[in-house]
Every structure is written in C-alpha cells, then in structure tokens.
matplotlib code that plots the C-alpha trace (Angstrom):
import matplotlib.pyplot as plt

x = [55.7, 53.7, 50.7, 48.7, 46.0, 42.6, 41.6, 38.3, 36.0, 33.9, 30.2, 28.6, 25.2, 23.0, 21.3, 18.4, 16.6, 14.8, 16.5, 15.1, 17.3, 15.9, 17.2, 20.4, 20.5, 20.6, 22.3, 25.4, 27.9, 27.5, 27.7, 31.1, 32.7, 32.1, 30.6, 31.8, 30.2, 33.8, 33.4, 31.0, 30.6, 27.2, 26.7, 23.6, 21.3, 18.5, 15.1, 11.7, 9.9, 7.0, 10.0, 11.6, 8.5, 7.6, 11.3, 10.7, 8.3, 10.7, 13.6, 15.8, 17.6, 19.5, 18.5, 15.6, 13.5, 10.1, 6.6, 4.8, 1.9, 4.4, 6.0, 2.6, 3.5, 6.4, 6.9, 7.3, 10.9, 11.5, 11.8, 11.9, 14.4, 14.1, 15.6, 15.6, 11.7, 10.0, 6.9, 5.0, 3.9, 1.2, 2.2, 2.7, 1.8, -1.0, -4.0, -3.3, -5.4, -5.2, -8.7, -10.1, -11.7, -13.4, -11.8, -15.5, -16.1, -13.0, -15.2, -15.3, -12.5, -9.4, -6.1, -3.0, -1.1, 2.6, 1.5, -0.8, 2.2, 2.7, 1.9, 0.6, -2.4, -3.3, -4.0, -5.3, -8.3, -8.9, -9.6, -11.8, -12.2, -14.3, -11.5, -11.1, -6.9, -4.3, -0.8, 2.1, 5.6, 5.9, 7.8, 5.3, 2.4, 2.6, 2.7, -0.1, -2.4, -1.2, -2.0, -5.4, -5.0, -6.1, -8.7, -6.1, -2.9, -1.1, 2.4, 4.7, 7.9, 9.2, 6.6, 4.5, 6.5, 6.2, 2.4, 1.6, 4.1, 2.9, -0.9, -1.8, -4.4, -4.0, -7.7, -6.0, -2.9, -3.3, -0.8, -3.1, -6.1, -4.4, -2.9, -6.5, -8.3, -5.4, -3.2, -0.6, 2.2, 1.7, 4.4, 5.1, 8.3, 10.5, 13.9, 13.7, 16.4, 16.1, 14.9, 17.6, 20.6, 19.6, 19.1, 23.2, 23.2, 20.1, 20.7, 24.4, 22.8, 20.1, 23.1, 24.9, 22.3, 21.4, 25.0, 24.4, 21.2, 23.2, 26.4, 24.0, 22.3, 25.2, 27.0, 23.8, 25.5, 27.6, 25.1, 22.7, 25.1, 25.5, 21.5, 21.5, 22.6, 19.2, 16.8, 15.9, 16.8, 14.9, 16.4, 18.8, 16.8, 13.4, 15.2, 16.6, 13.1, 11.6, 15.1, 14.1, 10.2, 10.9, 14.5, 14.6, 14.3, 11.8, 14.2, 16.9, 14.1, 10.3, 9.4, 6.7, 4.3, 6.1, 5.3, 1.8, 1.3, 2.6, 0.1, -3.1, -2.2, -2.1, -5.0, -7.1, -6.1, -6.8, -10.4, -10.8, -9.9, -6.4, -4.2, -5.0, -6.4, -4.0, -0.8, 1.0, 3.8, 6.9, 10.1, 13.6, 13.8, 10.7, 12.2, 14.1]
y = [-87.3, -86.2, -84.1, -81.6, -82.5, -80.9, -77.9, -78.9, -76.9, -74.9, -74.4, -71.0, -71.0, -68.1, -68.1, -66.3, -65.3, -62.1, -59.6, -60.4, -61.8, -65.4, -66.1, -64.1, -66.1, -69.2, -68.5, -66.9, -69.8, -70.2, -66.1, -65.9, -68.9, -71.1, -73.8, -75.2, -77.1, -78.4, -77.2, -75.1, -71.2, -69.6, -65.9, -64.5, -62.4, -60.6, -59.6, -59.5, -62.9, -61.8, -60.3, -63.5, -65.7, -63.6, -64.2, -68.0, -67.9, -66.8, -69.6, -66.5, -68.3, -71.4, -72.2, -69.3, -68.9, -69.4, -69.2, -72.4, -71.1, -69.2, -72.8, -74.2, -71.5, -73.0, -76.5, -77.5, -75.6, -76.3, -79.2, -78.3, -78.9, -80.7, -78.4, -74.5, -74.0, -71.6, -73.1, -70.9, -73.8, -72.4, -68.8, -66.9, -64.2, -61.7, -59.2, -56.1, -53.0, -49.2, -50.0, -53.2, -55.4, -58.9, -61.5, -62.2, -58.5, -59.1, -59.8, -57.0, -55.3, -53.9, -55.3, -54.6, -57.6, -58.2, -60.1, -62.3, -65.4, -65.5, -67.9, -65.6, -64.2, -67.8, -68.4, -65.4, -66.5, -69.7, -68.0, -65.1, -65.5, -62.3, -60.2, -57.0, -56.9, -54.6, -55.2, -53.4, -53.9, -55.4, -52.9, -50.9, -52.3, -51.5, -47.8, -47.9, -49.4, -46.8, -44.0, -45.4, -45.7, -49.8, -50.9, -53.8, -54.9, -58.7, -59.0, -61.5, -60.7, -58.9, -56.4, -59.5, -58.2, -55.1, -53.9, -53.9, -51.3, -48.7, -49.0, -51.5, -54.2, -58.1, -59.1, -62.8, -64.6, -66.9, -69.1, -70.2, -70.5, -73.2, -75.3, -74.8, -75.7, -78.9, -79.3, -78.8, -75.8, -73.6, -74.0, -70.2, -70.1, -72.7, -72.9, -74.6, -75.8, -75.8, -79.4, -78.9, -79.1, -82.4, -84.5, -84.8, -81.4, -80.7, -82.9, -81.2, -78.1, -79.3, -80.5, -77.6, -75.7, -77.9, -77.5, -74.1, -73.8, -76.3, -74.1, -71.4, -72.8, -74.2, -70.7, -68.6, -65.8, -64.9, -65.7, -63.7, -60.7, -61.3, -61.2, -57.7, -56.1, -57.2, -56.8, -53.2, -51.4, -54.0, -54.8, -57.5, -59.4, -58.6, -60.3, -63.2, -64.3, -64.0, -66.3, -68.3, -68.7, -69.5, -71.3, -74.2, -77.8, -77.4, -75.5, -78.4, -81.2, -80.9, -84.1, -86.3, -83.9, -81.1, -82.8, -83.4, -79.8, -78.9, -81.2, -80.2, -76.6, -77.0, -79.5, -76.4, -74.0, -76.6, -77.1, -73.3, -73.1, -70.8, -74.1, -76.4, -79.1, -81.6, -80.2, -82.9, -81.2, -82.8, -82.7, -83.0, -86.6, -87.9, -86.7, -89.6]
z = [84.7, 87.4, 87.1, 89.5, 91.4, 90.2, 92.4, 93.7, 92.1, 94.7, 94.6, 95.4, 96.8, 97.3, 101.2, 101.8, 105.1, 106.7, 109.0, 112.1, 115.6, 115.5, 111.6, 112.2, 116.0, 113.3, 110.7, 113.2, 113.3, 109.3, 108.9, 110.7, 109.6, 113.0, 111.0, 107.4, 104.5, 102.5, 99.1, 99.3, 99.8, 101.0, 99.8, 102.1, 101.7, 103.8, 103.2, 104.9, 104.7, 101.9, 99.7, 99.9, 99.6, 96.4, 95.0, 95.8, 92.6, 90.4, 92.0, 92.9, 96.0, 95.8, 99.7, 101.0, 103.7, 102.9, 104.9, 104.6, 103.2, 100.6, 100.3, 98.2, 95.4, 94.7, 96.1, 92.2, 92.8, 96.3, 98.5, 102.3, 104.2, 107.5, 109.7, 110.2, 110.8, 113.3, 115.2, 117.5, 120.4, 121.9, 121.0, 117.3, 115.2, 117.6, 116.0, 117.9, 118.2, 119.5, 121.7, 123.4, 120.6, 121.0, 118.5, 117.6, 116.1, 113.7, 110.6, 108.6, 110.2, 108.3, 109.5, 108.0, 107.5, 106.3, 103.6, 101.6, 101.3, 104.5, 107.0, 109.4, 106.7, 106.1, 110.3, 110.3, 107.2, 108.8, 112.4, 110.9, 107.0, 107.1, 107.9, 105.4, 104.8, 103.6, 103.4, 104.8, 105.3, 108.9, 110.8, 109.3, 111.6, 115.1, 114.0, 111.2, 114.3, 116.9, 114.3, 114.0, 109.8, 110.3, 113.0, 113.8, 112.8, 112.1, 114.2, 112.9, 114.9, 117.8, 117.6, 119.8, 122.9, 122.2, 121.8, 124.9, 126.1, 123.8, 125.1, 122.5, 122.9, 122.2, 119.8, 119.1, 119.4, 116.8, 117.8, 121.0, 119.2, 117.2, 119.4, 121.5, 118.2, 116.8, 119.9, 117.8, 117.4, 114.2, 111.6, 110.3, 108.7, 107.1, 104.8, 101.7, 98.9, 95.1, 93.6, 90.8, 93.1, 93.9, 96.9, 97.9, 97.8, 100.0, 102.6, 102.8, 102.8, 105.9, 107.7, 108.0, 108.8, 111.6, 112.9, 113.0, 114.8, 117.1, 117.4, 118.4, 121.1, 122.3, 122.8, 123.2, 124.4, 121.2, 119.2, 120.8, 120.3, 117.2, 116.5, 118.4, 115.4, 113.9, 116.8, 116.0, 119.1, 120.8, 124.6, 125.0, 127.5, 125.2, 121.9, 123.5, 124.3, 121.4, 119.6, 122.0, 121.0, 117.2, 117.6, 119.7, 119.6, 116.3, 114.6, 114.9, 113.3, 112.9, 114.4, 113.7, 115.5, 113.7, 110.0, 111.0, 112.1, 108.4, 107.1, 108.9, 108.5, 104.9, 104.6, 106.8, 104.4, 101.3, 102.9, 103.2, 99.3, 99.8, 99.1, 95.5, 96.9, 95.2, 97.3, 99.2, 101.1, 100.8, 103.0, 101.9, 103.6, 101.5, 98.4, 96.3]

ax = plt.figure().add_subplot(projection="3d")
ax.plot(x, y, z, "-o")
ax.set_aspect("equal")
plt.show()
C-alpha cells in the first residue's frame, strides 16, 4: 500500500536589517520573491542599526544586521557571515558641525552620536578619544547640530550627502582618516547568523544573500526603486550614490583585504580598551 510522501517541513527565519536604501537595495530580490532559499521562509524586519545591535545581545534575530563593533558583544551568539557587509573605502561615517571646526579642537566637544554599538562611535574614539558624546536616534542628528543643541554631530547614512546643502560643515570624515592612517577601507556594518542553526544553515543563509546583493546589482534600476521607498525623501540620483558607496563588490565577499580590515579595526579598538582583549573575530567560513 502506498504511502504519502512527507511534506518537507519548512523553516522560518527571522531577517533583520535597518531602514535605510543600501540594506533595502540588498535585501530587494529576497523581499519580493526574485531570489529563493528551497525550504526556507525569511520573515524581515526593520530597525535602526543600534536597535538591532542592542537586540543582537539578547539573540532576538535568527540572521541580523549587526555593526562590527556591536558584533564583539555577541560573537558568543553569532558567527558572521561572509557576505552582506558595508565598507566605507576611503569614505564613511563624517563629524558635521553648524560652524567651521578643526578636527584637532574635537576633544572635549559634545557630539551626538547614533550610538555607543555602533561602528561609527568606535572610529570616532580611536580618532579623538576625548570626545564628550550623547546619543540620539540618527535621523535625529543633522537637525540636533543645525539647532545648535550639540557642538557636532556623528552621520552614519545618507545624511553624509546631505550636510552640506543645509549650510553644514565637514570637522572629519572618518572614513579617510582611516584608510590615510591603515590603507585600508573601514568595515561599519555587517550581517550575522545565529551559531545554533549551525554551519549548513549559515552558509545557506550567506548564499542567498549573496544572490541577492547580486540580483541587485545586476538590475540596479528596480532595485534602486525599490530602495526609494526607504531613502527618506532623499533624490533619486542622491540615494543611488550613497547604495552605491556601501553596496558593491565588498558587500558580495570581504576579501582578504576586507578580513584584515575587520581585524585591525578590532585589534585598534582592543588596544584602545573598548574591545576585551581576548576577541578573535571569526567569520562564518572559519567556523567548523
């Protein structure tokens, strides 16, 4: 007598990332069905980059975008995945203020900041560890400095082509001063997947992923549309250069020179006492 086949059973995975037109730019062909991981189904969700690198701690996310600073909070949870990072090469996060300030006059300046996980406050600690800072939500900055209620304010997305339009002045872009100071790119954001899913599972999960940064690329125009919706009345031309800054060939696999820029990053911040000294950062590819 015959029998049915066994439905195969299908795995849900939560996916988180922020709101912003380079993740959504990334994530596009996965978010509308274009791209497919067989036997699995992704729920996503979207919150700013310290929300998420606080909800890291507590293992909220199956797969989650994570700052790499964030990342040494919880890489006892997380492996990183090889693929899906944002480097800034020769460019990233810019100290911004309402009148003309050296970057030598920053110590002892208050400068709002989007958070103390993020990548972005580490750089900032190793340029200028004398900086006074206050954290506010990041869409929160550019206005907080143009009202004069912080001497200088920390820009972490597409506020960087913005400031200037609004009369604002550049004090830093920290992104230059590190590849001046490594000659390397600065490693800001990555995505990482929960150790207890296991290895099989992780590299299925970088796979797709790196289809989908691929699918992207590969029809830049729709995806760019579709990142509109998240690019906060920012102009089409405007928002598909900043995708373009923080998702390119990094995004698709760090490279050697991408890994080592992780590890000197993190070895900075390890010398500078804001990383435990005994971190080794791992990648998904390392792990066994």
């Amino acid at each position: 007598m015959a029998t049915e086949a066994a439905t195969p059973k299908t795995v849900e995975l939560t996916l988180a990332h922020s709101p912003d037109s380079d993740d959504a730019f990334m994530f596009y062909a996965l978010a509308t069905g274009k791209v497919r991981l067989p036997g699995v189904k992704f729920t996503h969700t979207l919150c700013d980059i310290e929300t998420l690198n606080h909800a890291a701690r507590e293992e909220k996310y199956d797969i989650t975008a994570v700052s790499f600073y964030g990342y040494t909070f919880v890489a006892d949870k997380y492996v990183l995945l090889d693929c899906g990072a944002s480097f800034g090469e020769g460019y990233g996060p810019i100290v911004i203020s309402s009148r003309p300030l050296k970057k030598e006059d920053l110590a002892g300046r208050k400068v709002a900041i989007p958070g103390t996980l993020t990548t972005s406050y580490l750089a900032l600690k190793l340029f200028e560890p004398g900086v006074e800072t206050v954290t506010m939500p990041f869409d929160k900055i550019l206005d907080a400095v143009q009202n004069k209620e912080v001497e200088a304010g920390l820009l972490i997305h597409e506020g960087q082509l913005l400031f200037s339009q609004i009369g604002l002045h550049r004090v830093v872009d920290l992104g230059q001063w590190w590849q001046e100071t490594t000659g390397l790119p600065l490693p800001l954001g990555a995505n990482a997947i929960r150790r207890s899913l296991g290895p099989e599972l992780g590299h299925a999960a970088a796979r797709i992923i790196r289809e989908s940064v691929s699918y992207a690329l590969e029809h830049r125009e729709a995806a760019v549309e579709y990142a509109m919706q998240f690019a906060r009345d920012m102009d089409p031309s405007l928002a598909d250069k900043f995708i373009g800054m923080y998702v390119n060939h990094w995004t698709l696999d760090y490279g050697e020179q991408g890994r080592r820029a992780v590890r000197e990053l993190l070895a900075r911040g390890a010398a500078a006492g804001f990383v435990p000294a005994s971190f080794q950062v791992e990648f998904l590819s390392d792990a066994a």
